[in-house]
LUMVEXTOR-90744 format. One record per atom (N, C-alpha, C): residue number from 1; atom name; y, x, z; residue in one letter. Coordinates in steps of 0.2 Angstrom, whole numbers. Atoms other than C-alpha are relative to their C-alpha. Layout:
REM residues N
[NUM; "CA"; [Y; X; Z]; "a"]
...
This chain:
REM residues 137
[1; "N"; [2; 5; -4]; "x"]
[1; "CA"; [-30; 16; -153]; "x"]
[1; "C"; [3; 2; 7]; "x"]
[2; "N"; [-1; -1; -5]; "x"]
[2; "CA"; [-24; 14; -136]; "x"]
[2; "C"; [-1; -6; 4]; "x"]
[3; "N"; [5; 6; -5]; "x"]
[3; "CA"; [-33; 6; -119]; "x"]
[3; "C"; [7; -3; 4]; "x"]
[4; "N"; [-4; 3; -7]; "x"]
[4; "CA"; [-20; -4; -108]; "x"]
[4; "C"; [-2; -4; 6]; "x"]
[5; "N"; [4; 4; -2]; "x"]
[5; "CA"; [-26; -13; -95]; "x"]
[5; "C"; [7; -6; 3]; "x"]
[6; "N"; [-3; 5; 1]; "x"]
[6; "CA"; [-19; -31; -92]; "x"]
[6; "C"; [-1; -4; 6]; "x"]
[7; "N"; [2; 4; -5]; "x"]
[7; "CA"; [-17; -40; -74]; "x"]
[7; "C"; [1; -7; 1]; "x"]
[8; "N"; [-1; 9; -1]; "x"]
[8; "CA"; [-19; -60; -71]; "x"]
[8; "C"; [2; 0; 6]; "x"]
[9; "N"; [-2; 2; -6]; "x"]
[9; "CA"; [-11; -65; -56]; "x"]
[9; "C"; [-1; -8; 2]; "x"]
[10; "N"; [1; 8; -2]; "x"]
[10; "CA"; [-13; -84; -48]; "x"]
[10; "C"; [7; -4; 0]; "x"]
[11; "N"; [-4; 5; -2]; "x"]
[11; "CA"; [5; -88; -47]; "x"]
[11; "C"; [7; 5; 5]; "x"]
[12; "N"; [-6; -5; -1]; "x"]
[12; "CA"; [14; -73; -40]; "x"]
[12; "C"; [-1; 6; -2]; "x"]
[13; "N"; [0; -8; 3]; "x"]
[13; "CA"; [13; -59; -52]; "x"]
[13; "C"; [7; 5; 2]; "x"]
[14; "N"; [-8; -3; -1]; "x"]
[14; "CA"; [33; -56; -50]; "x"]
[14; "C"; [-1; 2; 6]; "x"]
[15; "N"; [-1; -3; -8]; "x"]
[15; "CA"; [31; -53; -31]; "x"]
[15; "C"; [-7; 6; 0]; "x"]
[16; "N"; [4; -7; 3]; "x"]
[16; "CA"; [16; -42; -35]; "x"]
[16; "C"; [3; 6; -2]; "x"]
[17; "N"; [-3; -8; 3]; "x"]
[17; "CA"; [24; -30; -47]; "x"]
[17; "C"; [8; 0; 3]; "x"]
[18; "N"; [-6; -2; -6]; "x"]
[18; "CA"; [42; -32; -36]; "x"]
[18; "C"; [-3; 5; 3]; "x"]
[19; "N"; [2; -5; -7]; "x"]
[19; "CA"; [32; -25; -22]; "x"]
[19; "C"; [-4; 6; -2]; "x"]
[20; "N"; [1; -6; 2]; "x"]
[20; "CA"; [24; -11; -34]; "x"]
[20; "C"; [4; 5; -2]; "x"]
[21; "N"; [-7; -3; 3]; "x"]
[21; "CA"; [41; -7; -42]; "x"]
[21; "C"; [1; 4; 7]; "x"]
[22; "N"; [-2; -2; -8]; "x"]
[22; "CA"; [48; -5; -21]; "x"]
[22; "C"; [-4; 5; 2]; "x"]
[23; "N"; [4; -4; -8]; "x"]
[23; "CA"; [33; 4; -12]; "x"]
[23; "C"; [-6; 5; -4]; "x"]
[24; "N"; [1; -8; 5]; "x"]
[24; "CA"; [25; 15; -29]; "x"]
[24; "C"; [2; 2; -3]; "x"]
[25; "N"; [-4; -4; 5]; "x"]
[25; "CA"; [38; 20; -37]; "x"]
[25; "C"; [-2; -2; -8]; "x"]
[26; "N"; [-1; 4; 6]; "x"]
[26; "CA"; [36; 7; -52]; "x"]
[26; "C"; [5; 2; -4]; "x"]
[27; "N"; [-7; 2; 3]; "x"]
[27; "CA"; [47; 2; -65]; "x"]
[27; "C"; [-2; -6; -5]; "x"]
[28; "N"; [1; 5; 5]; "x"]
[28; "CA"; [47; -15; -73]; "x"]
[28; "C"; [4; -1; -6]; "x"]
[29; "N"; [-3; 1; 6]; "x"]
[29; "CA"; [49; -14; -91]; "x"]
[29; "C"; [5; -8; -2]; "x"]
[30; "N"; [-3; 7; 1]; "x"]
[30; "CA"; [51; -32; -94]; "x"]
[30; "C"; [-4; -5; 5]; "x"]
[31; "N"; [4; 4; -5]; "x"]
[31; "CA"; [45; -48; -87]; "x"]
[31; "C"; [5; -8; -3]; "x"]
[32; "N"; [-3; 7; 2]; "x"]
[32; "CA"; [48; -66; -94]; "x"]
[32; "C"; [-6; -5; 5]; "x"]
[33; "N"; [3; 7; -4]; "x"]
[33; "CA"; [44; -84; -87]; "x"]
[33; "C"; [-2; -3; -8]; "x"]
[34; "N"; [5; 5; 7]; "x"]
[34; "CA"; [33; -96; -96]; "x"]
[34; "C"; [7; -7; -2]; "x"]
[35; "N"; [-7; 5; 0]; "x"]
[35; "CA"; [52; -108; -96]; "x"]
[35; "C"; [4; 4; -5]; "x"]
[36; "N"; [-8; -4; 5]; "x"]
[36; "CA"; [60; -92; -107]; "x"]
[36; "C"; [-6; 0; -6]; "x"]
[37; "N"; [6; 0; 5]; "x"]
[37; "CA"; [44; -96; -121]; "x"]
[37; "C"; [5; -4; -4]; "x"]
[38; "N"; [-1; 3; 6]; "x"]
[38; "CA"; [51; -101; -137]; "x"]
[38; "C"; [-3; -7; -1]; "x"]
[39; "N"; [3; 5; 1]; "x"]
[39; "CA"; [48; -120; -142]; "x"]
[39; "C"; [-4; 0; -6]; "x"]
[40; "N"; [3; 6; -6]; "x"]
[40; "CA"; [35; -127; -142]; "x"]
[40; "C"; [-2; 4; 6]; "x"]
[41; "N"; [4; -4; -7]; "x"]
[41; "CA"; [30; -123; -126]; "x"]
[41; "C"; [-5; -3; 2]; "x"]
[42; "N"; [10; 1; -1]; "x"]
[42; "CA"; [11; -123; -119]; "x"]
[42; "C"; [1; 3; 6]; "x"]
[43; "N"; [0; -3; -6]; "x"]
[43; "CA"; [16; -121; -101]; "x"]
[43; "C"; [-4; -3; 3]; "x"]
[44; "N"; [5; 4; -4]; "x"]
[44; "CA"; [2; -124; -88]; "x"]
[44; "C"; [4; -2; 6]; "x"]
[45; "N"; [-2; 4; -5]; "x"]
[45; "CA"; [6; -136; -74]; "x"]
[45; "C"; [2; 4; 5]; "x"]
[46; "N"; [-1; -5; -6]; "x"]
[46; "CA"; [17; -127; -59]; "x"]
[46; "C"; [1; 6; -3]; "x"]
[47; "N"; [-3; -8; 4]; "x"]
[47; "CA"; [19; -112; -71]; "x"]
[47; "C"; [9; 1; -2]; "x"]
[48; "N"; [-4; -1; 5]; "x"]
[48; "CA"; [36; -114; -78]; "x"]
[48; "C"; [3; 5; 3]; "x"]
[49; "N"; [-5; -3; -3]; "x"]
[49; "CA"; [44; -102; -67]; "x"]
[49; "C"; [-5; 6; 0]; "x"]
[50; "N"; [3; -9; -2]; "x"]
[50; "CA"; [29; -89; -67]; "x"]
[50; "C"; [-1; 3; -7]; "x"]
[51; "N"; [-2; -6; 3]; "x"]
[51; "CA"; [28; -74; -78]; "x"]
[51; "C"; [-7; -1; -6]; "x"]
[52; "N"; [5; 3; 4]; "x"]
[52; "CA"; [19; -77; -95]; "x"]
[52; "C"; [-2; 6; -3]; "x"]
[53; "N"; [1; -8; 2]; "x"]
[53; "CA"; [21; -56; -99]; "x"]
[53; "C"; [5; 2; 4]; "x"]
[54; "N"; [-4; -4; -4]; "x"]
[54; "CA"; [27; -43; -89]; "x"]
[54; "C"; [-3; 8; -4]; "x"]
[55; "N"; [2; -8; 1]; "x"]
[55; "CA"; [25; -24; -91]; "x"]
[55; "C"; [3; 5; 5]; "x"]
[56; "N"; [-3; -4; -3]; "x"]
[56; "CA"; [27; -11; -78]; "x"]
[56; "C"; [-4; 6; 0]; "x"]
[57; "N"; [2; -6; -1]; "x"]
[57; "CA"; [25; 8; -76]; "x"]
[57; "C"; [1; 4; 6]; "x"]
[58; "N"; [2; -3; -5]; "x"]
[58; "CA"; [16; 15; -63]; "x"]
[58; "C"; [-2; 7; 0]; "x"]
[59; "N"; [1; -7; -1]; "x"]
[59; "CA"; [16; 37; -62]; "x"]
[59; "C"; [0; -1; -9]; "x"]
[60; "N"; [-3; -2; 7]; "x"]
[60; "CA"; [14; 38; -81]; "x"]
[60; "C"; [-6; -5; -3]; "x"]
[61; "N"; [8; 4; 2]; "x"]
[61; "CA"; [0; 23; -83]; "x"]
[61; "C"; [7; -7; -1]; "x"]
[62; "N"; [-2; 9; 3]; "x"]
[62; "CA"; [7; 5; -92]; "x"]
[62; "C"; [-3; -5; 2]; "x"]
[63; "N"; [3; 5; 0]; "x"]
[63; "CA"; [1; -10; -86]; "x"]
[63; "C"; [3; -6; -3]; "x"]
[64; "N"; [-2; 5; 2]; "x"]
[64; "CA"; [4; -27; -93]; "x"]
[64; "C"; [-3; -6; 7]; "x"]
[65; "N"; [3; 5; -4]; "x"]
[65; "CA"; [1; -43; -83]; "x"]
[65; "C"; [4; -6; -3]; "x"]
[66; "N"; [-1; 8; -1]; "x"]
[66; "CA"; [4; -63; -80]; "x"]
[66; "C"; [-3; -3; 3]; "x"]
[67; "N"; [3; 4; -5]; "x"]
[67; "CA"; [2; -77; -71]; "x"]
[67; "C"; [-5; -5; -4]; "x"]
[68; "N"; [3; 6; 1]; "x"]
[68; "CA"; [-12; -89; -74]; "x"]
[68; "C"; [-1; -9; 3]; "x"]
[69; "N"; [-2; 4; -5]; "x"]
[69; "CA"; [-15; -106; -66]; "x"]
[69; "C"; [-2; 1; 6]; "x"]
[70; "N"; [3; -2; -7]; "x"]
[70; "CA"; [-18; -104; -48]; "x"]
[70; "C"; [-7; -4; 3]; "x"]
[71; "N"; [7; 2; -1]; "x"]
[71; "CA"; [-33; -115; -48]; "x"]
[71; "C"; [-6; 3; -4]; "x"]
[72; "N"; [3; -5; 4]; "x"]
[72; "CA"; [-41; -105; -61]; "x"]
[72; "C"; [0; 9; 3]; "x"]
[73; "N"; [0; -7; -1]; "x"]
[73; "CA"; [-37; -87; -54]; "x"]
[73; "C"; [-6; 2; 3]; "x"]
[74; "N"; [5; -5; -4]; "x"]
[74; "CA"; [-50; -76; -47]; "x"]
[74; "C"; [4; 7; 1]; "x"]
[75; "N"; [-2; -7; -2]; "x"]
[75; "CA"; [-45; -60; -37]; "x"]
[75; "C"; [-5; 6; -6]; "x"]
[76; "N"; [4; -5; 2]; "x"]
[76; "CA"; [-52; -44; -47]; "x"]
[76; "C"; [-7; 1; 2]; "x"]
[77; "N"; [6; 0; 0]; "x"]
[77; "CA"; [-70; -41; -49]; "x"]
[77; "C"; [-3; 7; -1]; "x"]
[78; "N"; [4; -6; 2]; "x"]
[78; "CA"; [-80; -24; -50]; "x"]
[78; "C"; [5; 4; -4]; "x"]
[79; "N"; [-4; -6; 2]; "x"]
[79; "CA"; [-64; -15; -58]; "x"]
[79; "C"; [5; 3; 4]; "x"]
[80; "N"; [-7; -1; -5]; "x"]
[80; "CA"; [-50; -7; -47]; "x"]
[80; "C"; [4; 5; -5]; "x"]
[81; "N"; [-4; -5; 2]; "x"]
[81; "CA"; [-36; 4; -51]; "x"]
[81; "C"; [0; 6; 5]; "x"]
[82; "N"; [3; -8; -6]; "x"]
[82; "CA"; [-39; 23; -45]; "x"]
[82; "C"; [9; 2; 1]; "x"]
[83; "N"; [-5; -5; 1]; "x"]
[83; "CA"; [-23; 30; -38]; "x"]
[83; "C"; [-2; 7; 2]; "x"]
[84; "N"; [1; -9; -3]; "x"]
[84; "CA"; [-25; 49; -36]; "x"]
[84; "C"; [6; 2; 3]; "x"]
[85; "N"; [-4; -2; -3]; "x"]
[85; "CA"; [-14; 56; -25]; "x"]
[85; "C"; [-1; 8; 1]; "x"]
[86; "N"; [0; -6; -1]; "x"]
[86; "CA"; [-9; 74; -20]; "x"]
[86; "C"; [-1; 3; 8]; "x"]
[87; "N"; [0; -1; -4]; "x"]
[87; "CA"; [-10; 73; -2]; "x"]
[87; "C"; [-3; -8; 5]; "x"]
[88; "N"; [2; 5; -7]; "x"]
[88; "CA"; [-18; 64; 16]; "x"]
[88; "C"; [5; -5; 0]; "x"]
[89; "N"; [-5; 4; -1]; "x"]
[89; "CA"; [-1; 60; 18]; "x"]
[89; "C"; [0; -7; -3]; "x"]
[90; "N"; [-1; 5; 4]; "x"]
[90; "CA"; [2; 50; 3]; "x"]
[90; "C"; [-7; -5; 0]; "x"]
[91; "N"; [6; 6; 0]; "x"]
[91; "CA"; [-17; 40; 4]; "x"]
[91; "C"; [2; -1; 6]; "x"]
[92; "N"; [-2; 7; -6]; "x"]
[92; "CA"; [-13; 34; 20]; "x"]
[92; "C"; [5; -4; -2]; "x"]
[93; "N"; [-4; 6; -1]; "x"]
[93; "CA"; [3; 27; 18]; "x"]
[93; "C"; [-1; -6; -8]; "x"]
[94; "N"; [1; 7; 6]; "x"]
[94; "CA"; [-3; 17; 2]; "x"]
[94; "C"; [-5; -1; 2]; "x"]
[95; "N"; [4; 3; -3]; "x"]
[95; "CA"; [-17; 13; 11]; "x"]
[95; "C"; [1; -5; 4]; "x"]
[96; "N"; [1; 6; -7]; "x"]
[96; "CA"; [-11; 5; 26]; "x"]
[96; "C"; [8; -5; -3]; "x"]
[97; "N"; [-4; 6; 3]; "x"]
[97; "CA"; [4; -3; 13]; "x"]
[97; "C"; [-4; -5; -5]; "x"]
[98; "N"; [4; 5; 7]; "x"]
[98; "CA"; [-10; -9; 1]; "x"]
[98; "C"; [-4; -7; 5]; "x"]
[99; "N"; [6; 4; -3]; "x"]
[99; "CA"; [-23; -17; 15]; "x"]
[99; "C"; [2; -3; 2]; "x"]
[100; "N"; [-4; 7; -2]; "x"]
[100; "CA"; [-8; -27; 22]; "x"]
[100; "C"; [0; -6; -4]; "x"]
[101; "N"; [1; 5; 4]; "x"]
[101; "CA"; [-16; -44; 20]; "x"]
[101; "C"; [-5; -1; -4]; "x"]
[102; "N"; [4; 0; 7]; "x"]
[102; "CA"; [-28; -38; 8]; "x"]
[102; "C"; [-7; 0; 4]; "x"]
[103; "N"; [5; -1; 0]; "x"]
[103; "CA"; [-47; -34; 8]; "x"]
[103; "C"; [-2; 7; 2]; "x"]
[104; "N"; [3; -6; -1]; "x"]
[104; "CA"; [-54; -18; 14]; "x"]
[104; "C"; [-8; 3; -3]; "x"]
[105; "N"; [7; 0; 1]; "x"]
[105; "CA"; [-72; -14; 6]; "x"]
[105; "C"; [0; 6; 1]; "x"]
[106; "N"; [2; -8; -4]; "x"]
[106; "CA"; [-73; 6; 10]; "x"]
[106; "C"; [7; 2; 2]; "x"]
[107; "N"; [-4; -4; -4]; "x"]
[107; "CA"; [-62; 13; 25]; "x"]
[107; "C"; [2; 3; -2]; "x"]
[108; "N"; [-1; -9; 1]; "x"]
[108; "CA"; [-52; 28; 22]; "x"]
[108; "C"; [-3; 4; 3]; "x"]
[109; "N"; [7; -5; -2]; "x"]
[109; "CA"; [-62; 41; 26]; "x"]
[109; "C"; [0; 7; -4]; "x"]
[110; "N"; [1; -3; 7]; "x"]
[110; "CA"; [-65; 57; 20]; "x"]
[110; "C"; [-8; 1; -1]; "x"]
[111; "N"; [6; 2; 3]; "x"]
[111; "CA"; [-79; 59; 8]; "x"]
[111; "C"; [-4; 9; -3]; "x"]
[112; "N"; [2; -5; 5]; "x"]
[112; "CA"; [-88; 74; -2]; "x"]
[112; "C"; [2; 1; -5]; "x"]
[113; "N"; [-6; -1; 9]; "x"]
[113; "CA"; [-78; 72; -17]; "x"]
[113; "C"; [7; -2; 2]; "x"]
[114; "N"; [-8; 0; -4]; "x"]
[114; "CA"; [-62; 69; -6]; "x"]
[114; "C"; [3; 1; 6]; "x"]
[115; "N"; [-1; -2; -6]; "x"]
[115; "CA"; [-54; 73; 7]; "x"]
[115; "C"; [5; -7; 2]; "x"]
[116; "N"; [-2; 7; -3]; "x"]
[116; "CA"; [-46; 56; 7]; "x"]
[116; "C"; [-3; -4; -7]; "x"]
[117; "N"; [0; 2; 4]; "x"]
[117; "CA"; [-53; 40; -1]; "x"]
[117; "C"; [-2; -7; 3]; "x"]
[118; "N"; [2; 8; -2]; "x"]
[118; "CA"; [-54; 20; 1]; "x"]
[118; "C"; [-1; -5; -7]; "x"]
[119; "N"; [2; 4; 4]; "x"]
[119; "CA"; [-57; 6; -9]; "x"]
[119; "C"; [1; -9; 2]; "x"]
[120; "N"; [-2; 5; 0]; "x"]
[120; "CA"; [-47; -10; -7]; "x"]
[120; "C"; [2; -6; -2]; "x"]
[121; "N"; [-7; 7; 4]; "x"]
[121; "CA"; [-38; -29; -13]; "x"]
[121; "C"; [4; 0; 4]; "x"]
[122; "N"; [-5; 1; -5]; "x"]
[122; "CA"; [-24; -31; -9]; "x"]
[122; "C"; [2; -6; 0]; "x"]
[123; "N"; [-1; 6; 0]; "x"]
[123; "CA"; [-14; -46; -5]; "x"]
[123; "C"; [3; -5; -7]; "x"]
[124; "N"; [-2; 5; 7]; "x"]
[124; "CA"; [-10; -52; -23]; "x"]
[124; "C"; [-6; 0; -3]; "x"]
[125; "N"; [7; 1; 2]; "x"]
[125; "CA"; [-29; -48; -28]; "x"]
[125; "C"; [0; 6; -4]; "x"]
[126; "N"; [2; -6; 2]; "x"]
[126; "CA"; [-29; -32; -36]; "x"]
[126; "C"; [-1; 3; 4]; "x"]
[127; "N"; [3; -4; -4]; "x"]
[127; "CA"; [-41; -21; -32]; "x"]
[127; "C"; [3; 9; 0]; "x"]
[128; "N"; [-4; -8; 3]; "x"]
[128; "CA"; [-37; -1; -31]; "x"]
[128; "C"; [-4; 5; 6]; "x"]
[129; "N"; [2; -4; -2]; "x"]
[129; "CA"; [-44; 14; -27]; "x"]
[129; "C"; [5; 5; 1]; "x"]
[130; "N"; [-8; -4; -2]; "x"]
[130; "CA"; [-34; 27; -16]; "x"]
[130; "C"; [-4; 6; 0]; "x"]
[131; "N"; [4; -4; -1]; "x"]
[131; "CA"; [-40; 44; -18]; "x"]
[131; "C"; [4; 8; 0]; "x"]
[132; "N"; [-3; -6; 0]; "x"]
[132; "CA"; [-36; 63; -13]; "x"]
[132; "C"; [-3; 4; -3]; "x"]
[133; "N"; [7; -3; 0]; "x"]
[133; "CA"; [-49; 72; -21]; "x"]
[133; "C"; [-1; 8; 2]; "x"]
[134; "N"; [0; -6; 0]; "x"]
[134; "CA"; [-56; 88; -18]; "x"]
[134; "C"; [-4; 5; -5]; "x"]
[135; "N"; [1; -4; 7]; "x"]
[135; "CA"; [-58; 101; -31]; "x"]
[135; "C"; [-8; 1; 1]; "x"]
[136; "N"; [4; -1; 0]; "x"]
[136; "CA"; [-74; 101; -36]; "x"]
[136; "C"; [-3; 6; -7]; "x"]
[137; "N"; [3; -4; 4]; "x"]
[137; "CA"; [-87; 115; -45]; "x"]
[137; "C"; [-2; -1; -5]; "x"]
């Protein structure tokens, strides 16, 4: 068995994972439109152009994704994606590339189990944990 985790977007998944491929060292396996679906097609209204599966690899983690309808979507709920990183350096600048436009709920900061760590949405609605940690006993 294997866990994947699988992201919904409202309507721009593709510029989501574009801008994850660019600015974390992504790689977008694949990526179709709900217009390249075999017929019949069951495309929802204003979708034909957004992405009905995608798959991209971020550090050695698979995501899948697509877009939903944009009246329907909801931003991320009570789960994030943790990035762990190796340095201060590194959580800041995905910090202050993530928060652009997005939601901030815990500042970067350091913590007792980090020596850096925040908890934000970004501006396409995933949420993500950015964290350096520090070794603990």
């Amino acid at each position: 068995m294997k866990l994947t985790t699988y992201l919904n977007y409202g309507g721009n998944c593709a510029e989501a994972l574009h801008f994850y491929e660019e600015h974390l060292g992504g790689k977008i396996v694949t990526m179709q439109t709900y217009d390249q679906m075999p017929e019949p097609k069951n495309i929802p209204s204003g979708l034909e152009k957004g992405i009905v599966h995608a798959r991209i690899i971020i550090g050695d983690t698979l995501l899948m994704a697509s877009d939903g309808p944009p009246d329907k979507f909801q931003p991320m709920r009570s789960v994030y994606l943790a990035l762990s990183v190796d340095s201060n350096e590194e959580a800041e600048r995905l910090y202050a590339l993530l928060k652009e436009g997005g939601e901030i709920f815990t500042p970067m900061a350091e913590t007792f189990f980090a020596f850096r760590f925040a908890m934000l949405r970004d501006k396409f609605g995933t949420s993500w944990m950015i964290i350096n940690e520090r070794p603990m006993p």
